[in-house]
N, C-alpha and C positions, 0 to 999 in steps of 0.2 A: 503229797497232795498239792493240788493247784493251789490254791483256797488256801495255803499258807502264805506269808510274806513277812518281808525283815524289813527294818527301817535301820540308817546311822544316825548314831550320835556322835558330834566331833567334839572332844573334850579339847580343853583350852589351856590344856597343859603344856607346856614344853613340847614341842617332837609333835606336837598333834595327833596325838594318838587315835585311832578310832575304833572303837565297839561295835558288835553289833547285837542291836537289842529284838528278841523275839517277841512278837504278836503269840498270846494264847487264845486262835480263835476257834476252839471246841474244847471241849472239857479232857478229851488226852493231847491237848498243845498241838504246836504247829506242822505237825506232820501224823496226828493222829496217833502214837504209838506211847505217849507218855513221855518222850525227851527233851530236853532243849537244849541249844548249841551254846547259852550263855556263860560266862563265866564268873570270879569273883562275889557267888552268891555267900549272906549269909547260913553258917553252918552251925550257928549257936544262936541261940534267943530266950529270954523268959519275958517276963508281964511285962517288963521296965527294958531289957537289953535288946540292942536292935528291932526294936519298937517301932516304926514310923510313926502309927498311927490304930486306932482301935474305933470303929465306928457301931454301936448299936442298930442292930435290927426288927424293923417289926415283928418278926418271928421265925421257926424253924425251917430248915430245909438242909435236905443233902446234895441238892443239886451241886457242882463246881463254876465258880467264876470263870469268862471270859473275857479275854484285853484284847483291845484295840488301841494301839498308838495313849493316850492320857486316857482312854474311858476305859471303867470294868462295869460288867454289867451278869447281874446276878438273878434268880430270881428266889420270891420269898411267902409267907401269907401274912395275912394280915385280917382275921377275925377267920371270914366266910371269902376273902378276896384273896385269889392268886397274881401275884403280880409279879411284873419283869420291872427292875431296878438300873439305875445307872448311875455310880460315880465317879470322880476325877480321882485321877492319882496320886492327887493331895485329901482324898478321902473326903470331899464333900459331895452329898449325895445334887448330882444333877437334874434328876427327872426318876419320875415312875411312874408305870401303865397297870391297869388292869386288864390281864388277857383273859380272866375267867371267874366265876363264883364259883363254890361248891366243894370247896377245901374237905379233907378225911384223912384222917392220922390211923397210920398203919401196923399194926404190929406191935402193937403200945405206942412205941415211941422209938421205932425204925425209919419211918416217915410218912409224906404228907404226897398231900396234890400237887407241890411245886417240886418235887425229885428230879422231874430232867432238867437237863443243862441244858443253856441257850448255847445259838453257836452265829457267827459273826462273820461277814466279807470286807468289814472295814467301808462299806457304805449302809448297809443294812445288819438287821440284830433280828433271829427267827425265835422264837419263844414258843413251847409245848409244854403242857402241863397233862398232867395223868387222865385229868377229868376231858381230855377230846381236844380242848381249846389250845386252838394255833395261831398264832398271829407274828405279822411282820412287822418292826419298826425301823421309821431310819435312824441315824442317832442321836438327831435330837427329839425322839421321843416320840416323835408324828407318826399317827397308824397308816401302816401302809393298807395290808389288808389281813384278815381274818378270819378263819372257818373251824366251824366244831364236825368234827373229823367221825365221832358219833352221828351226828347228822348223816355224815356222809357213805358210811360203813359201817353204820348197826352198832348197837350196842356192845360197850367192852365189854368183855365178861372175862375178869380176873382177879385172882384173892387181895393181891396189895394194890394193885392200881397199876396203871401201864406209865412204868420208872422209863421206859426207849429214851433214848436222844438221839435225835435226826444225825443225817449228814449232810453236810454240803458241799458240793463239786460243781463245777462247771455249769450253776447259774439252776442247779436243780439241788430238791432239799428230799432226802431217801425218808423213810419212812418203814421201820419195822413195827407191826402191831401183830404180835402172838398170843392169843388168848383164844378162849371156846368156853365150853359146858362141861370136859369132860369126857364128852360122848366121842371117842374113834371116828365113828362115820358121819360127825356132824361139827367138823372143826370150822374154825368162825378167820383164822390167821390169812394176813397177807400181806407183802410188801408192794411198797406203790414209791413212786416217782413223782415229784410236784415240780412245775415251775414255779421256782423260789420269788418271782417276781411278782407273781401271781396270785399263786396258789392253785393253779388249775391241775386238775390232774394230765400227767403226760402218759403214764401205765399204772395198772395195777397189776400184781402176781399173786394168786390163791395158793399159800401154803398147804397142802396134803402131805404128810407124814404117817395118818396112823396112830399119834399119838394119843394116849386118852387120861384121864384122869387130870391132876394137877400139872402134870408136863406138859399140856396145851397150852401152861401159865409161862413167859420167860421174861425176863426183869433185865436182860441183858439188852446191847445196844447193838444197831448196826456197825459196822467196820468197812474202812476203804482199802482193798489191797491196789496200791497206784506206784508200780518198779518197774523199770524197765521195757519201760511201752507196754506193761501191760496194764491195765485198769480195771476192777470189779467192785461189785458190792458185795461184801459177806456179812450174812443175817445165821442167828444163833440162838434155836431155841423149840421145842416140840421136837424132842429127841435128835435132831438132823443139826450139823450145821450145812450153810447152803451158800452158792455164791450166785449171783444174778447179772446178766447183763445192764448195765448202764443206762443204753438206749432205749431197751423196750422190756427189760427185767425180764427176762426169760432165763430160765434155768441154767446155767454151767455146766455145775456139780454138785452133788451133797456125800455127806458123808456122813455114816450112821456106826452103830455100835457105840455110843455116848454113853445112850440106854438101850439095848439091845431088844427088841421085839418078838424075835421068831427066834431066838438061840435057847435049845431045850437044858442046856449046859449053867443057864444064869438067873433070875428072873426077873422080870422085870418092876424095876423100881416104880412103884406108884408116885413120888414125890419127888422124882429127881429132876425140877422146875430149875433154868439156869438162869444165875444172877452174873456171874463173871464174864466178859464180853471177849471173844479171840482177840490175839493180837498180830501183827503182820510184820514183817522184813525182808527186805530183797531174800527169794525163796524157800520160803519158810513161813506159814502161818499154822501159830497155836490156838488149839480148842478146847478150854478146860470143858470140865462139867460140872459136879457138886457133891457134898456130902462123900467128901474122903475119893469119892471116883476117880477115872482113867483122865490121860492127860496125852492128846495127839498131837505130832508138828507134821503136817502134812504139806505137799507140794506143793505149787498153785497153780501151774501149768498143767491142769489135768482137767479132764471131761466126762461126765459121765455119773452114777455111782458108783462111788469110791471106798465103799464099807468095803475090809477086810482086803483090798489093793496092795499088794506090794510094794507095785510104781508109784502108788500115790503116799506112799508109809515114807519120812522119813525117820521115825520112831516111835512109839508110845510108851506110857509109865501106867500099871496098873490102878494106882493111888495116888493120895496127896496134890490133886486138883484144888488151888483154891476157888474156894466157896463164892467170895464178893467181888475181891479185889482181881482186876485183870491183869493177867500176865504184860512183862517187861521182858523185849528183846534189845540186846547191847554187846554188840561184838562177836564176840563168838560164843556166848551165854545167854542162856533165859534164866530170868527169874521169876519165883512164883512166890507171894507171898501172902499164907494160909490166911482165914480169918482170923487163927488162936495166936497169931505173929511168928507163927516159924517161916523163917524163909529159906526157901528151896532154891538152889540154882544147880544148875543143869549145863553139860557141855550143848549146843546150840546143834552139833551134828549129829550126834550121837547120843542124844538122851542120858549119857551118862550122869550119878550123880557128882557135884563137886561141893556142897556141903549142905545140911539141912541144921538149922541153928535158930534157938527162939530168940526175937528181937525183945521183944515185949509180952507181958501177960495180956493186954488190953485186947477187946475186941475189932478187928480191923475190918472196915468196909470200903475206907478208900484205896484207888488205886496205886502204885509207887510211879512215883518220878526220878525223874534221871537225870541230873545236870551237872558239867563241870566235874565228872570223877565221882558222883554220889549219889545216892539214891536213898530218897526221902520217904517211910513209911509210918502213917499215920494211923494212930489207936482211938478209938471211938471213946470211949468214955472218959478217958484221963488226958485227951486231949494231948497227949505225947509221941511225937514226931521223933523216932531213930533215922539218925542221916550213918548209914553204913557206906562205906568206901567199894566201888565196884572191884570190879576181879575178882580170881578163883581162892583167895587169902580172903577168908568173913576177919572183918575190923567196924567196929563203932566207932566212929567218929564223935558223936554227941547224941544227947537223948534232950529233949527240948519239953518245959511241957508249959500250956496254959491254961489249963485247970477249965476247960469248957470243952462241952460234949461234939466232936468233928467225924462227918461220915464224907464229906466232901473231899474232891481230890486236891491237892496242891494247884495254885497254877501262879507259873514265873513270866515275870514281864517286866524289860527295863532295868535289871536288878534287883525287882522286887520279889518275894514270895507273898502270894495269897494265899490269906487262908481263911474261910466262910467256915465259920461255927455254928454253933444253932443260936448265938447269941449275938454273935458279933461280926464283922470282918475286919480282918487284919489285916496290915502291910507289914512285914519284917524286912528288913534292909539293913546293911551293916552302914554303921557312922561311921 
């Protein structure tokens, strides 16, 4: 991604050594796919060990922190008030905005209005909350500007609230909104294009699929496939995934059979709404689906409708799609890791399996990371982070826990791990 950037630190050691420390600027890090290039992170921690810092929060949220150079900037609520947060890398809180009123707790206690993640160019910070409200800041705090996206596109209509988190590329902020009634012939979805500076719309795309019932609903986020000169938006969700033109969001490709419509051979799943979001890598992007479902790596270099393509196949798996968390590409391996904590990995060309092994009993909603040889998966209730050593050999390295409830993903900055609980935010760092 463009929209990513590194900065050096020069250590004043001997030899002058120098680091390089990655910006997390959107909730799956600096190239969008959940990795970072950093190294020397901590792989052990409890309440007191590699600790930096522990900062209480007004309240819950699953959204994932983003860093920019010393700021991390979160969002959170606070009564009836959604707000974008911002603090320094020594954990003191700098500034916080109200981007909306109108807070709603989901699913008991799945989540709220502030579930999307903010995402960041290192002069500006974009904040969207479920309930429409978008706004831009810079970063010290100052609104840029502001629009309720309801206003502007009708009313959502979706069971948990609209979790999307934007994208940003090349000075425009993407926008997936998949919701409707239910009703096949009267779907409400579409993707649009904002100038990020703005907020002005530059396109909109009207999603048709077909689909009806509760799959009109998608909880999942947009994705940038950006390898090799080639550039797209991929949007996920009302049975199809789909991928969009940049400049004026016009159709691609989609690719269907997620949930199958017209196949007299299967039927069709009333509730199979997708929460897990594709993932991308030089040739290769995966499309989970849900509730135990099929799992495609398809091609990106392709045109057209792609259901049941050969050219565009480069394998699928009948089952064990996870549910929340999105897949992880790394090497010549995908990883998948289920809600229930089984994690899947997969040969990367050939779908084969190479081990399926439970990390943890805990429920998982966030996604894994990847840094430095390990991959860090996070359990929702028990607040227990397994750091599993990558390759085709499953190894636990450490199981970490902090005893507070985390649906949020990891995210690394500087040597730090963040981690946004519904309680608190943490830095972990090795002394």
């Amino acid at each position: 991604m463009k929209t990513c950037s590194t900065y050096l630190i020069v250590s004043l050691f001997v030899g002058a050594n120098i680091t390089v420390a990655d910006n997390w600027p959107s909730w799956r890090g600096p190239t969008g796919n959940g990795i970072c290039t950093e190294t020397d992170l901590p792989i052990e921690w409890g309440e007191e060990k590699n600790v930096a810092w522990r900062v209480a929060l007004p309240g819950p949220a699953g959204s994932t922190p983003v860093i920019w150079e010393q700021q991390v900037f979160l969002t959170s609520v606070h009564g009836d008030s959604l707000l974008l947060m911002c603090f320094g890398a020594d954990g003191k809180e700098q500034w916080r905005q109200e981007v909306g009123q109108g807070n709603r707790d989901v699913r008991v206690d799945e989540g709220n209005s502030a579930s999307p993640s903010p995402v960041t160019d290192g002069k500006h910070v974009w904040s969207l909350m479920s309930t429409g409200h978008l706004a831009c800041f810079d970063l010290s705090g100052n609104l840029v500007w502001t629009v309720d996206l309801q206003e502007r596109y009708g009313r959502f209509n979706i069971a948990f609230g609209m979790s999307s988190t934007p994208v940003l590329h090349g000075g425009r902020l993407f926008l997936q909104l998949i919701h409707g009634d239910g009703d096949a012939q009267t779907q409400e979805a579409l993707t649009a294009g904002l100038d990020a500076a703005t907020g002005r719309e530059l396109w909109r795309s009207d999603r048709v699929t077909k689909a009806s019932k509760e799959n009109e609903h998608s909880y999942a986020s947009p994705m940038l496939y950006d390898f090799d000169g080639i550039s797209f938006l991929i949007t996920h969700g009302a049975d199809y995934t789909m991928a969009h033109s940049l400049k004026d969001g016009s159709e691609l490709w989609r690719l269907g059979g997620l949930n199958p419509q017209d196949d007299p051979s299967r039927n069709y799943h009333p509730t199979l709404r997708f929460v897990s979001s594709p993932a991308a890598a030089e040739g290769i992007i995966i499309c989970p689906t849900a509730k135990n479902g099929p799992v495609f790596a398809i091609r990106p270099d392709q045109s057209g409708n792609l259901t049941n393509s050969e050219a565009a196949l480069l394998w699928s798996r009948d089952k064990n799609t996870p549910d929340v968390p999105s897949p992880l590409i790394h090497d010549d391996l995908v990883y998948l890791c289920r809600e229930n904590g089984m994690l899947l990995c997969l040969d990367r060309q050939t779908g084969d399996e190479v081990y399926h092994v439970r990390t943890n009993n805990g429920r998982h909603r966030a996604s894994p990371v990847l840094a430095d040889g390990h991959i860090y998966l996070t359990a929702r209730d028990n607040g227990t982070i397994t750091v599993v050593k990558t390759g085709r050999d499953f190894e636990i390295i450490a199981q970490n826990k902090i005893s507070e409830v985390i649906s949020s993903s990891p995210a690394v900055s500087d040597g730090t791990i963040y981690l946004r609980t519904f309680e608190a935010l943490w830095a972990i760092r090795n002394k």
